[in-house]
C-alpha positions in Angstrom: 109.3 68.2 20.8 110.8 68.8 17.6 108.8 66.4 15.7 105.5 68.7 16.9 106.8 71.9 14.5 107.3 69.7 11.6 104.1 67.7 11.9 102.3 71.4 12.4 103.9 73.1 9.4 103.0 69.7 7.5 99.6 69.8 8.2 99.3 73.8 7.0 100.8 72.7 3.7 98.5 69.7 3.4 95.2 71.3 4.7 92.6 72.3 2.9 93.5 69.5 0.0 93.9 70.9 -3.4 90.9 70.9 -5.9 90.1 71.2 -9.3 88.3 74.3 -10.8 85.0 72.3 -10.9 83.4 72.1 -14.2 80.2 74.4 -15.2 77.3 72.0 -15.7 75.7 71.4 -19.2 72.5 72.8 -18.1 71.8 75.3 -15.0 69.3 77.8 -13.4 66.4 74.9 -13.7 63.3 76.5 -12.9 58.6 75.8 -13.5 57.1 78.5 -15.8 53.6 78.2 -13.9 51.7 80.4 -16.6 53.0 78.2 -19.5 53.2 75.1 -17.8 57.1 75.0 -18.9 60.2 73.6 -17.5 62.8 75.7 -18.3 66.8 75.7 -17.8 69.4 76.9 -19.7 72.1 74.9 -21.8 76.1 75.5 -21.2 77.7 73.6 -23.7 76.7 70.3 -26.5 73.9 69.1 -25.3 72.1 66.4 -27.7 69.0 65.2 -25.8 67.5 66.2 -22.2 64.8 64.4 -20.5 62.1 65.7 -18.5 59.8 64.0 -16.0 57.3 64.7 -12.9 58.2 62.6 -10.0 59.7 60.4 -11.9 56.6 60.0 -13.9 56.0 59.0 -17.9 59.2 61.1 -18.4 59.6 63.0 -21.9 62.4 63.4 -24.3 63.6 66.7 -26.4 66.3 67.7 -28.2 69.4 70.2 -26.7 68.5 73.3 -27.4 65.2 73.7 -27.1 65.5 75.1 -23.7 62.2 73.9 -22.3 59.6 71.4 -22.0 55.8 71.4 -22.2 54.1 69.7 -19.6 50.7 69.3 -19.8 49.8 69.1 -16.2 51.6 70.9 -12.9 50.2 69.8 -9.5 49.0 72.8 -7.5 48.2 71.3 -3.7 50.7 68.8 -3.5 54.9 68.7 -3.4 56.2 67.4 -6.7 59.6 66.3 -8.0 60.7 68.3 -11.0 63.8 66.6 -12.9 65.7 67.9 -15.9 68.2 65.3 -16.8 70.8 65.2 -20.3 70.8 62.4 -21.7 72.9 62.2 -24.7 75.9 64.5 -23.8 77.7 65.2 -20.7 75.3 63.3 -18.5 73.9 65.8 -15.7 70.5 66.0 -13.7 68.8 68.6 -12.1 65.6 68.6 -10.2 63.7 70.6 -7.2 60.3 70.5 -5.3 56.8 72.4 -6.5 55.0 73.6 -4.9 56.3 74.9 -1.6 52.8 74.2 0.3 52.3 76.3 3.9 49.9 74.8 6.6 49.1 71.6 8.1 48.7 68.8 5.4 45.5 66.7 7.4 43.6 70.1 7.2 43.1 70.0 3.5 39.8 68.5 2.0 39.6 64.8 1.8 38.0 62.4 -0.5 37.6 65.0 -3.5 35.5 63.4 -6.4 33.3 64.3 -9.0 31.2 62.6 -11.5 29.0 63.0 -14.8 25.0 62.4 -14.2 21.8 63.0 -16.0 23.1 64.2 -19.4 24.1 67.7 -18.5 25.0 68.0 -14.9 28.5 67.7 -13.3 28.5 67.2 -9.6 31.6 67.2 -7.0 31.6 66.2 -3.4 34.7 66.7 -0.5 34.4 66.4 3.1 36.8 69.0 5.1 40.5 67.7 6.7 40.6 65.8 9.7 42.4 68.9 11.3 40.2 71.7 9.3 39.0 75.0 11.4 35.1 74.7 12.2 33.9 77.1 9.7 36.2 77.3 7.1 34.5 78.1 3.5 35.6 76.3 0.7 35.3 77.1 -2.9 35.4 74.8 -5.8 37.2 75.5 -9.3 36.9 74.0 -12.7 39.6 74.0 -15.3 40.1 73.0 -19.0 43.4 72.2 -19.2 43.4 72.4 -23.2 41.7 75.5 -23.4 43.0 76.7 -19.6 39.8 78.2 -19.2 38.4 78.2 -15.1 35.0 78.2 -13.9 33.7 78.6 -10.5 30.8 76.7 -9.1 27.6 78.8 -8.0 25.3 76.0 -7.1 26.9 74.8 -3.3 25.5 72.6 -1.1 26.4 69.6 2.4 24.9 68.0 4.9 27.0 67.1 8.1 27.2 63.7 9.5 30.0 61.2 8.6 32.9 60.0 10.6 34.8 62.5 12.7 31.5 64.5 12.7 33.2 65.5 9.3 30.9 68.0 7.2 30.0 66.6 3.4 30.2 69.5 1.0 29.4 69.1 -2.7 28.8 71.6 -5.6 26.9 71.3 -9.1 28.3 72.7 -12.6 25.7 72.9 -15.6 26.1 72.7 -19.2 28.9 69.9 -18.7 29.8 70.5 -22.3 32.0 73.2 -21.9 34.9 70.6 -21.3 36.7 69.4 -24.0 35.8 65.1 -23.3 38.9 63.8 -24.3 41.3 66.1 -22.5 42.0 66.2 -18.1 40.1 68.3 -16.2 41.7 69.9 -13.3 39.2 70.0 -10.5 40.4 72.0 -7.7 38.7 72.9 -3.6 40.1 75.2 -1.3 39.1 77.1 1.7 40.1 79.8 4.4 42.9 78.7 6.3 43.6 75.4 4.9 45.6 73.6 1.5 43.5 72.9 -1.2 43.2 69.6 -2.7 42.2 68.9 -6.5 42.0 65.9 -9.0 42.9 65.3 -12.5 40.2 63.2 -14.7 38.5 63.0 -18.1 34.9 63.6 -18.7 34.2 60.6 -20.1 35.9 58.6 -17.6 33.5 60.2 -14.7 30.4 59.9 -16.5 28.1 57.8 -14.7 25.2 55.6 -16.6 21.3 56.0 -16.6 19.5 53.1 -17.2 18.5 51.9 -20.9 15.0 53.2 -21.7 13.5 50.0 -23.1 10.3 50.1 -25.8 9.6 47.6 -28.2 5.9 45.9 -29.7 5.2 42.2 -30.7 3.0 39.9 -32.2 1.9 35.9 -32.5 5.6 35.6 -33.9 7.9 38.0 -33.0 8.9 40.8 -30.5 11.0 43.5 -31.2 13.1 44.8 -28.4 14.5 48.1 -28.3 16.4 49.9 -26.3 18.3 53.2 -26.1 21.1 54.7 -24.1 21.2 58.2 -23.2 24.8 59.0 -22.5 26.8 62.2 -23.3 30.6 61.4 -23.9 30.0 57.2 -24.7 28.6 56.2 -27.9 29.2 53.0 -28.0 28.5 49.7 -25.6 27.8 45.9 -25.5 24.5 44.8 -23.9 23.5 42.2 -22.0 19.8 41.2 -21.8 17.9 38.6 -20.1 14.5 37.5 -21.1 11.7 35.9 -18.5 9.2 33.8 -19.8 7.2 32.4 -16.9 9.6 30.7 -14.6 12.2 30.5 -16.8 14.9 33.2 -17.6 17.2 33.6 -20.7 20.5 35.6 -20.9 21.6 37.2 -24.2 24.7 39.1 -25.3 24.3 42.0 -27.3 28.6 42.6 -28.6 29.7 45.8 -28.8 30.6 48.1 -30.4 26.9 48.6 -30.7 25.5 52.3 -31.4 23.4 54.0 -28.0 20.1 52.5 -29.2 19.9 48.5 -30.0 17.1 46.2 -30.6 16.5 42.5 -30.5 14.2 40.0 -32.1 12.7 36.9 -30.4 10.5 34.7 -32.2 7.4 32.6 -30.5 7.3 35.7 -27.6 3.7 34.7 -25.9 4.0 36.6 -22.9 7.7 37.8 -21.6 9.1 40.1 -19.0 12.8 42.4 -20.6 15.7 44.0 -18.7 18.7 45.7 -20.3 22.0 47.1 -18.6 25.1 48.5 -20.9 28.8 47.8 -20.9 30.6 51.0 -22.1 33.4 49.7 -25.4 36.4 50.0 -23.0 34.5 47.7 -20.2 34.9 49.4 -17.2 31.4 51.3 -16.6 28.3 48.9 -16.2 24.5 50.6 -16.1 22.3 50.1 -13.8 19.4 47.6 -15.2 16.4 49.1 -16.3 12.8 48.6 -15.0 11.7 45.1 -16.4 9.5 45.7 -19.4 6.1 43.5 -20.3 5.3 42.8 -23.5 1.9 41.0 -23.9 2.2 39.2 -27.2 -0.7 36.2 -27.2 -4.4 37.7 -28.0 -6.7 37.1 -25.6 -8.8 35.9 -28.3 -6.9 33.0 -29.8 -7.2 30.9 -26.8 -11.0 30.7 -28.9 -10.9 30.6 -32.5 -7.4 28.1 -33.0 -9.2 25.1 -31.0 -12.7 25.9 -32.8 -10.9 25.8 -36.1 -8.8 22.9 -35.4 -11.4 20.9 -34.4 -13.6 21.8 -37.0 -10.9 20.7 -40.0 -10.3 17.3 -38.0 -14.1 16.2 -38.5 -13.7 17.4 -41.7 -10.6 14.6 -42.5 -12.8 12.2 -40.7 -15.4 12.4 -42.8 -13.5 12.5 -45.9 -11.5 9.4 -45.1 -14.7 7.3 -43.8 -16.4 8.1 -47.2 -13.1 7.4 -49.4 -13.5 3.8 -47.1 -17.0 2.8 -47.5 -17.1 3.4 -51.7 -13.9 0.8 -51.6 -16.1 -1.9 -49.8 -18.9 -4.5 -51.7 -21.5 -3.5 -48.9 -21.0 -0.2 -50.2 -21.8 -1.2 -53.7 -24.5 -3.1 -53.0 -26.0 0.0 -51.3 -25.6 2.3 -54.1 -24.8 0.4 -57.6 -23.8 2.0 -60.7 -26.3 3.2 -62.3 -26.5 1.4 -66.2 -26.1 3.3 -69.1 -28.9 3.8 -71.4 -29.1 2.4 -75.1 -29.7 4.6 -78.1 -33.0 4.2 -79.4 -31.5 4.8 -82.9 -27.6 3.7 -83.2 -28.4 1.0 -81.1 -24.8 1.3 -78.9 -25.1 2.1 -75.3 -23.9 5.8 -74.2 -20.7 6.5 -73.2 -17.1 4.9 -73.8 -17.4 2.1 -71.2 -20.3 -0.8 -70.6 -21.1 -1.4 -67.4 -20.4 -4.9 -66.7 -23.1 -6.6 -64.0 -21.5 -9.4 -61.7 -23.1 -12.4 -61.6 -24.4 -12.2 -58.3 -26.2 -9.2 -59.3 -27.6 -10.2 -62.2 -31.7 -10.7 -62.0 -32.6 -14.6 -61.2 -34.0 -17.3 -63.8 -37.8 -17.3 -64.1 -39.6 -20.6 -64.6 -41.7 -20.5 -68.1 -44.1 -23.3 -68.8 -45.3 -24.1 -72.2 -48.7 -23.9 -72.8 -51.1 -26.0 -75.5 -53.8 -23.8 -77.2 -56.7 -26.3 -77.9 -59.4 -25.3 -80.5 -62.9 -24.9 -79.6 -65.5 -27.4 -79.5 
C-alpha cells in the first residue's frame, strides 16, 4: 500500500507534461476582403515570399509584406478553400472555408448556361433544384468582373417539361457589348428560399456561330465565291468548302487565320452547287453550314453558237486543204494550164521574168504539109 502514495504523488508531478511557450506564427488573422476581392493576413516576423491559392487552384506568389493578394475571382454559391501559405521564411499555412452557404445544396438551380447568338443578344437558361419549393422566383444577374459592374435581366421567360417535371427558365440580356470580351463574366441565378448557382465564362468563348452568308457571280471561266461571317467577339477562322458539280462533290480548305469574309475562285464552273461552314482560329467552335448556293455559269445560248461555229471553220479547213491538193496533181493542170505570157510587139521579149516552158505532151501535134507544083496555063 505504500507504493500507491508514491505512484499518486508521481503522477501529480508528471501530469499535465511540460510545454514550450509555443511560437507566434509568421502570419495570422487570415481573412476574404469580399468588396476588393482581397486575401488579407497580417505578417509577424521575416517573411520573404507567401503564396496564395483557391482550392488549391493556379496558386499565386507575392512578396512578405505586401499584406494581401488580389484575386480576380471569389466564388459566391459554392464552399471554397482559401490558403495563405509562406514560402520563403518560416514555413507556415493558413486557410478557411468561403462562403458559409445555408440551405439544402439539391435545391439550388441546375444546369446554369448561357450563350452568345445573333450578333447582339446574350441568352441564359437554368432549370430549378431537384429539391426547389414549387414557386420559387428566381432572378438572374450579370457581372463584369473588370469593371465590377452588375446588370439584372428584364427580359424572363420558361416553359415546363423536362425530367422531374423540372421547370426550364431562361432570360435574355441586349446590347451584349457592355462586357469587356476578353475578361470572365460572372453569371449568377438565385431565387426565394434556395442557394444560388452562377458560372464564370468569357464572351467570346460562349458565342455561338450563324451560318456564312454566301454570294458570289461567275462566268464561262470562272466563279468567284464569297462568303462572310457575321460574328461579334471572332475575327478570324479557317473555312472549309465543298463544291457539287453534278454527281460529284469536291472538298476545299480555306487556312486560317482568314479575315470574317473570304472568297474563292474556281475555273471551268458550268453549273455548281456551294456550302461554307467556319472554324473559329483556336478550333474549337464549328458553324453551322450554310444553305447550298447555285451559281448558273454556262449561257443557255452557247449550247448554239460553239457547234454552229465549229462546224463552220471545219468545212472551211476542208476546203482549203482539198484545193491546196488538187493544184499539186497533173489532172489538175491539165484542167486549168498556165496561161502563156504574151510577146512584146516591139522589144520582141516575152513579159515577165520567167518563160513558161510547155511539156511535151502539151505541145500542139505535127501537121502533115504536102508540096504542091504550080503549072502554067495552057
Amino acid at each position: 500500500m505504500a507504493a500507491l502514495p508514491l505512484a499518486l504523488a508521481l503522477l501529480t508531478v508528471a501530469w499535465p507534461p511540460p510545454t514550450r511557450p509555443a511560437q507566434d506564427p509568421p502570419i495570422a488573422n487570415v481573412r476574404l476582403d469580399p468588396g476588393t476581392r482581397r486575401l488579407v493576413w497580417d505578417e509577424r516576423g521575416n517573411v520573404s515570399e507567401v503564396q496564395c491559392s483557391v482550392d488549391q487552384d493556379t496558386p499565386m506568389r507575392v512578396r512578405g509584406g505586401s499584406g494581401f493578394c488580389q484575386l480576380h475571382v471569389v466564388p459566391a454559391c459554392r464552399p471554397s478553400t482559401f490558403t495563405v501559405a509562406v514560402t520563403r521564411g518560416p514555413r507556415y499555412a493558413a486557410s478557411f472555408r468561403h462562403p458559409e452557404l445555408a440551405g439544402d445544396p439539391s435545391a439550388a438551380p441546375e444546369r446554369l448556361s448561357c450563350w452568345v447568338h445573333d450578333w447582339d443578344l446574350l441568352t441564359c437558361r437554368w432549370t430549378e433544384g431537384r429539391t426547389a419549393p414549387k414557386g420559387a422566383q428566381y432572378r438572374l444577374f450579370w457581372e463584369d468582373l473588370q469593371s465590377r459592374q452588375v446588370w439584372e435581366c428584364e427580359r424572363y421567360g420558361g416553359t415546363h417539361g423536362g425530367t422531374h417535371d423540372s421547370t426550364h427558365f431562361q432570360c435574355e440580356f441586349r446590347d451584349v457589348g457592355r462586357g469587356h470580351p476578353e475578361e470572365l463574366q460572372r453569371f449568377l441565378v438565385n431565387g426565394t428560399g434556395v442557394p444560388c448557382a452562377e458560372i464564370f465564362v468569357e464572351l467570346g468563348a460562349i458565342e455561338r456561330l450563324d451560318a456564312p452568308n454566301v454570294t458570289g457571280s461567275c462566268n464561262q471561266t470562272w466563279a468567284d465565291v464569297q462568303w462572310h461571317m457575321a460574328a461579334r467577339f471572332q475575327s478570324d477562322f479557317s473555312y472549309e468548302v465543298v463544291v457539287h458539280r453534278g454527281s460529284r462533290s469536291e472538298k476545299h480548305t480555306v487556312s486560317g487565320p482568314s479575315p470574317a469574309g473570304s472568297q474563292m475562285l474556281l475555273p471551268n464552273p458550268g453549273n455548281l452547287r456551294v456550302r461554307v461552314r467556319a472554324l473559329t482560329f483556336d478550333q474549337r467552335f464549328w458553324s453551322p453550314w450554310s444553305p447550298l448556293k447555285s451559281f448558273e455559269c454556262e449561257p443557255a445560248r452557247a449550247q448554239v453558237w460553239v457547234p454552229a461555229t465549229l462546224s463552220a471553220l471545219g468545212t472551211l479547213a476542208a476546203l482549203a486543204l482539198l484545193l491546196w491538193t488538187c493544184s499539186r496533181s497533173p489532172a489538175a493542170r491539165r484542167l486549168l494550164p498556165p496561161v502563156p505570157r504574151v510577146k512584146d510587139p516591139l522589144g520582141g521579149d516575152f513579159q515577165g521574168e520567167r518563160e513558161v516552158a510547155l511539156e511535151a505532151e502539151d505541145r500542139p501535134e505535127d501537121c502533115l504539109v504536102a508540096e504542091v507544083q504550080v503549072v502554067g496555063e495552057a
